[in-house]
C-alpha positions in Angstrom: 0.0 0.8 53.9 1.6 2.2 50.6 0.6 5.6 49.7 -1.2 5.5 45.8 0.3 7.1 43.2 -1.9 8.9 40.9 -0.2 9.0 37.7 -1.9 11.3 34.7 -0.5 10.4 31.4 -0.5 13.6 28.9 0.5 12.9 25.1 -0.4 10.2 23.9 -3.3 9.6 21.0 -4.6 7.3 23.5 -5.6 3.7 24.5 -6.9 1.1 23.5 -3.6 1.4 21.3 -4.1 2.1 17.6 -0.8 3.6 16.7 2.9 4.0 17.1 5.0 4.3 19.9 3.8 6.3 22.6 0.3 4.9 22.6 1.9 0.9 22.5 3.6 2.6 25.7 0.8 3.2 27.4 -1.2 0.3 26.7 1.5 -1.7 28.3 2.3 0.3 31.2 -1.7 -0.4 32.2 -2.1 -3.4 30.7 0.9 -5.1 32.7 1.0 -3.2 35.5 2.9 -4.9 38.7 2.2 -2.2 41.8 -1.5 -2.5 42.6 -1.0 1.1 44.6 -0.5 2.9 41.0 -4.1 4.6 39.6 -3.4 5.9 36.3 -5.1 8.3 34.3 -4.9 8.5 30.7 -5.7 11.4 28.1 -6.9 10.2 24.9 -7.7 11.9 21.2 -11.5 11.4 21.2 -14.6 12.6 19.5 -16.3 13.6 22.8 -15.3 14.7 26.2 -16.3 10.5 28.1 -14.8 9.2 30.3 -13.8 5.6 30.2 -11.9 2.6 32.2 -9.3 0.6 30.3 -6.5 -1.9 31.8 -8.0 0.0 35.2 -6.6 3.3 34.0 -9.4 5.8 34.2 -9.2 7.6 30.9 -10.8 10.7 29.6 -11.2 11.8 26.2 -10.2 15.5 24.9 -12.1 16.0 21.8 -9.8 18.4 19.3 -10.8 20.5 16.5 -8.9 20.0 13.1 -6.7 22.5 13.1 -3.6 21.8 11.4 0.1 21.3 13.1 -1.3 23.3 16.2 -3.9 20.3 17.2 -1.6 18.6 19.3 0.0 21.6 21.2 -3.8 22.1 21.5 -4.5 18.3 22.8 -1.9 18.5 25.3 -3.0 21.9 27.0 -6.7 20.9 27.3 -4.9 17.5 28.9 -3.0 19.4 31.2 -5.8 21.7 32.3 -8.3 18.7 32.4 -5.9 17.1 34.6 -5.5 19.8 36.8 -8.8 19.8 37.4 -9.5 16.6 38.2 -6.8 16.8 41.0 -8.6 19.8 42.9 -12.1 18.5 42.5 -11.2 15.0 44.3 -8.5 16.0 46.2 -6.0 14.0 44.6 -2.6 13.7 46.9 0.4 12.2 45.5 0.0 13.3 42.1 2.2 13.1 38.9 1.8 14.4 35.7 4.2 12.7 32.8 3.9 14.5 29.4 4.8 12.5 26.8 6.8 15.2 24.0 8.5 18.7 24.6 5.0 20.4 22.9 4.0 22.5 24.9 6.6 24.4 26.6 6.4 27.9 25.6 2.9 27.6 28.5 4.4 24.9 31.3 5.3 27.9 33.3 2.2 29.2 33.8 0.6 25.6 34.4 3.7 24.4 36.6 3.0 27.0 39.3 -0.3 25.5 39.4 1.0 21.8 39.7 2.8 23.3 42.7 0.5 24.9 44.7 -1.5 21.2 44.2 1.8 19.9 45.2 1.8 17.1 42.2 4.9 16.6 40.2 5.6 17.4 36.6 7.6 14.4 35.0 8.5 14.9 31.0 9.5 12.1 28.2 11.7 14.6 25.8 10.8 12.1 23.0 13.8 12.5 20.4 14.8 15.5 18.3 11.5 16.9 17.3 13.2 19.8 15.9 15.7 18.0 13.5 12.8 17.0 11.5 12.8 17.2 7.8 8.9 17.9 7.4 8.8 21.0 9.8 9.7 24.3 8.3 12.4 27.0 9.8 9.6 28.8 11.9 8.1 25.4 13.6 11.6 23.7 14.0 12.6 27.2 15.9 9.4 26.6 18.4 9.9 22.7 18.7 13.9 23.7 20.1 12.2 26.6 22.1 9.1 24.2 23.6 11.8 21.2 24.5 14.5 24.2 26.1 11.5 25.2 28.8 9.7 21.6 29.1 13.3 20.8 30.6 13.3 24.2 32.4 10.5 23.4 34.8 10.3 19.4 34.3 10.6 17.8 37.6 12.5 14.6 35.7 13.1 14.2 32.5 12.9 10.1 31.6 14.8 9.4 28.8 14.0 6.2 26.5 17.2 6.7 25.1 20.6 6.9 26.7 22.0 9.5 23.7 19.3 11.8 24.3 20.3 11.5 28.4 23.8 12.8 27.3 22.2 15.6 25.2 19.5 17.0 27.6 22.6 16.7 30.3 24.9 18.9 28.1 22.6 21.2 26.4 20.8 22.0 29.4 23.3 22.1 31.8 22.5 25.4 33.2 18.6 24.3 34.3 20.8 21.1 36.0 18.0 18.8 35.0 17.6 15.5 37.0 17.5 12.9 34.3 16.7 9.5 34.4 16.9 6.7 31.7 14.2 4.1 31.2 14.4 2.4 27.7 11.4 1.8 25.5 9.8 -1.9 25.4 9.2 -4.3 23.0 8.1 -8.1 23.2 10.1 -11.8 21.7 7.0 -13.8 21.6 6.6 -15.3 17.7 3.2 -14.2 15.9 0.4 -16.6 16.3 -0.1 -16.8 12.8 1.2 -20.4 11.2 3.4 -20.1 7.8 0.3 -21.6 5.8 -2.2 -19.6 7.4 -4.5 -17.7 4.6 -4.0 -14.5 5.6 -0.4 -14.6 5.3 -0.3 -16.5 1.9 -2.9 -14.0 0.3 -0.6 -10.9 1.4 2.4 -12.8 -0.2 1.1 -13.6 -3.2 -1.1 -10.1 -3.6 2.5 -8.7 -3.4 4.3 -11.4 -5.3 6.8 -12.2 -2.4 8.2 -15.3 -0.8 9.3 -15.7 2.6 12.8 -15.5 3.4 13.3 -14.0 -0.1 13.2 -10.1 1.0 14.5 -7.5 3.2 12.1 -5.5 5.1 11.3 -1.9 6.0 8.3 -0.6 8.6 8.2 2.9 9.2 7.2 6.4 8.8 7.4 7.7 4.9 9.3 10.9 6.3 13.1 12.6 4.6 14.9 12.0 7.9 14.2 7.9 7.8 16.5 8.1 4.9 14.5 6.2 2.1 16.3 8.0 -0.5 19.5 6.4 0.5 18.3 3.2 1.5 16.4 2.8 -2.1 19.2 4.3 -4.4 21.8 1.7 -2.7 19.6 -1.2 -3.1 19.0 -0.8 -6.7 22.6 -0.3 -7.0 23.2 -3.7 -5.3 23.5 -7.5 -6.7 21.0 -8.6 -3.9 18.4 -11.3 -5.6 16.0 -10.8 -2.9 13.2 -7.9 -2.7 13.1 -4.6 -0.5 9.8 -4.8 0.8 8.4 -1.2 2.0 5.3 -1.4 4.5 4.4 2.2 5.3 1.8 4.9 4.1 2.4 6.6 0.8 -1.0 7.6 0.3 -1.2 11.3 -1.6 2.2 11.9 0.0 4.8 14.7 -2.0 7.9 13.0 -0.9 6.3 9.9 -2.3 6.2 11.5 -5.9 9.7 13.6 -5.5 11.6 10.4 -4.6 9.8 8.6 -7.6 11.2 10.9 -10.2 14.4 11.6 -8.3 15.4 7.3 -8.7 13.5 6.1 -10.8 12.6 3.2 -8.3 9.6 1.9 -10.4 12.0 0.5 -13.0 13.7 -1.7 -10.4 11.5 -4.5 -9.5 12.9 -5.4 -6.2 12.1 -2.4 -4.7 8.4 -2.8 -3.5 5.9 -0.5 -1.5 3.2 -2.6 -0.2 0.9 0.0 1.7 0.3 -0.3 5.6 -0.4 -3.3 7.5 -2.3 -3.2 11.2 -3.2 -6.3 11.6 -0.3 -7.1 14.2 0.2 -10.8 14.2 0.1 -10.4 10.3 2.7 -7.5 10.8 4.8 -9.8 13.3 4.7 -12.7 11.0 5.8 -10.7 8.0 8.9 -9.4 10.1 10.0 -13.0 11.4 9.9 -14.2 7.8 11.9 -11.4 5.9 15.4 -12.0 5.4 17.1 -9.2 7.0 15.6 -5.6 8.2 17.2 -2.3 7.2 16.9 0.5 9.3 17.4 4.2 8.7 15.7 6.6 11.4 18.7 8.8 12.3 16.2 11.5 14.6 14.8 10.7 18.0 15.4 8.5 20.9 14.9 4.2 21.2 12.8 3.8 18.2 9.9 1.1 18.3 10.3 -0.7 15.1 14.0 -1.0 15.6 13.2 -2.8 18.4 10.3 -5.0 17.1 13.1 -5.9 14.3 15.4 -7.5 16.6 12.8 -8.7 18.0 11.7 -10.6 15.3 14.2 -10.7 12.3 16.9 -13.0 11.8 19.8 -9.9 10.2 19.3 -6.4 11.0 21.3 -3.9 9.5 21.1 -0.5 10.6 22.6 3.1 10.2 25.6 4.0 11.9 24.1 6.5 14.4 24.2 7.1 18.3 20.8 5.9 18.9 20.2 2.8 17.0 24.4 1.5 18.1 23.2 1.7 21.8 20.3 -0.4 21.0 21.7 -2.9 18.3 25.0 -3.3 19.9 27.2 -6.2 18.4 23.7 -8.3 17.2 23.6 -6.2 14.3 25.3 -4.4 11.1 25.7 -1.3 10.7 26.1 0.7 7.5 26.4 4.6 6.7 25.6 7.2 4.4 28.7 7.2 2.5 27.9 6.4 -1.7 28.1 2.3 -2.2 28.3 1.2 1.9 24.7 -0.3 2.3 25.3 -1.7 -1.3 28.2 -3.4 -0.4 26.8 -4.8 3.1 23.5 -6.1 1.1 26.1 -7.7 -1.2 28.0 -9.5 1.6 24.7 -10.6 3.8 23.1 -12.4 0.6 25.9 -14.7 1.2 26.0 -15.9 4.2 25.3 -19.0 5.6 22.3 -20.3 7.9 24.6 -21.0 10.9 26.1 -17.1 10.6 22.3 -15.9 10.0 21.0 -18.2 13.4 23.7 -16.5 15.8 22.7 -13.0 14.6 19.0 -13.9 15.0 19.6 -15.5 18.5 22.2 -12.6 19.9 19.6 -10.0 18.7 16.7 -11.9 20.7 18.9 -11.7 23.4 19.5 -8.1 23.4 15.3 -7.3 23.7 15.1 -9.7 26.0 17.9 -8.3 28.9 17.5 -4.7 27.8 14.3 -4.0 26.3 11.6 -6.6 27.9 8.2 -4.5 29.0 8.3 -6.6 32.4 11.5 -4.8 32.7 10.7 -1.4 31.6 7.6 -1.4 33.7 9.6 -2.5 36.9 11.4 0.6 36.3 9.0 2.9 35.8 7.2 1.6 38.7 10.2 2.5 41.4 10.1 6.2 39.6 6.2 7.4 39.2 
């Protein structure tokens, strides 16, 4: 008889899934689960200390006080020591901890010598480069490089969702020899249930005065480093006829305000932000009616709504960087930063005809469904935890 894995998931907000990538991670690595001899345990961003069962993973919520940037350094070390607990109380053989995020590593040491002596592993995701991030000041961006140097330090394996980051931990790291391996991130190719007449889909066009087929779309993070700036600013300067339709949270947000004044983007009425949307067959729907997707994360690993865009949308059109070329391959376009390039490829793409726009759509289908299918990932992970 096969010897059960007991798999404690650190990181993550949580399931039932809510939010981005991580979390939609985790719901389907329970949900679809193939190897019954897996138990997994999940921490979760609660309100309380309960304990719960969902897709048979026993989760446990950590409840965190408010306290700024530090509350999820905080989250993950009350995890980690909640965990640990839980494996001496029941005597938990065969135990594995995977930490989601380099957050915490300026205090793995201290807690790996404990995972020793309990004999359980210590398995880290190294996420993407935390510390390149626009938002984080000199001081944080210094501790993010620190935390990632010692999570790969005393990491048992390192799984890399992206291949790019692979080749960085390898060569940065070199001295620590870290064992690496590479498991992609997931994504799905079955079409929204939603119909094209269905109510909630026409109210959310006409609310936002758009027609299907008749826009290029956007979902993502309003952060600097996902390039809006450039992405916005070569738009307006294009002769596209379509609209560029923004879904992501601009709520009281300073770089909302800065980018305003700094383009002028109001005057251009193409260029809309439509708030959030979470309703995810409305979401899916939106993406397999848009006209093309434009991409422009340049920081971190296999990025989620990269994937849901090929996915989903017929032309894709992405910036020319290490980590969305190893995903998009030859199913999409690529474009840089260079002054008049995205124009220029907007431009070109209004023009093309429906057979051109099918094979795009069909070879980017293709590429989720070889590389990037959940039944796949999970398969993988599977052999590994």
């Amino acid at each position: 008889m096969e010897l059960k894995k007991n798999v404690f998931i650190i990181g993550s907000k949580g399931i039932p899934a809510k939010y981005g990538g991580f979390e939609t991670f985790v719901e389907n690595l329970t949900l679809k689960r193939q190897n019954n001899s897996i138990q997994y345990y999940v921490a979760c961003m609660g309100k309380d200390n309960k304990e719960f069962e969902h897709n048979n993973a026993k989760c446990f919520n950590i409840k965190v006080p408010n306290i700024g940037p530090a509350k999820a350094v905080y989250y993950d070390i009350m995890a980690l020591k909640r965990s640990i607990s839980y494996i001496k109380e029941h005597n938990i053989k065969n135990a594995t901890i995977y930490i989601l995020a380099c957050r915490i590593g300026p205090f793995i040491g201290h807690y790996k010598k404990k995972l020793k002596k309990l004999q359980a592993k210590l398995y880290v995701n190294p996420d993407g480069h935390e510390w390149k991030r626009a938002k984080w000041n000199g001081a944080i961006k210094k501790y993010w490089k620190l935390s990632e140097k010692l999570m790969v330090k005393h990491a048992d394996l390192l799984i890399c969702d992206s291949i790019n980051i692979e080749k960085y931990i390898k060569k940065d790291y070199k001295k620590y020899k870290p064992r690496t391996n590479f498991i992609a991130y997931g994504s799905d190719v079955e079409k929204s249930t939603l119909n094209d007449d269905d109510e909630k889909l026409v109210d959310w066009y006409n609310k936002n005065k758009i027609k299907p087929k008749e826009y290029y779309l956007l979902v993502g993070r309003f952060v600097p480093e996902n390039n809006y700036e450039i992405m916005i600013r070569e738009y307006m300067k294009s002769q596209s006829t379509k609209d560029f339709v923004l879904i992501t949270n601009v709520e009281e947000n300073k770089f909302y305000e800065t980018l305003k004044e700094k383009t002028l983007f109001y005057k251009d009425p193409r260029i809309k932000f439509v708030g959030t949307v979470y309703d995810k067959q409305l979401l899916k729907k939106i993406r397999e009616n848009a006209y093309g997707y434009i991409h422009g994360h340049e920081v971190g690993g296999t990025n989620p709504s990269l994937l849901e865009a090929l996915a989903t949308t017929d032309l894709n059109l992405l910036l020319d960087v290490g980590f969305n070329k190893e995903v998009g391959k030859d199913a999409a376009f690529y474009w840089d930063k260079e002054d008049g390039n995205l124009s220029r490829l907007l431009n070109e793409l209004d023009n093309m005809n429906e057979q051109q726009i099918q094979d795009y759509s069909k070879k980017a289908k293709e590429r989720i469904k070889t590389a990037y299918s959940w039944e796949k990932i999970i398969q993988e992970y599977e052999i590994i935890l």
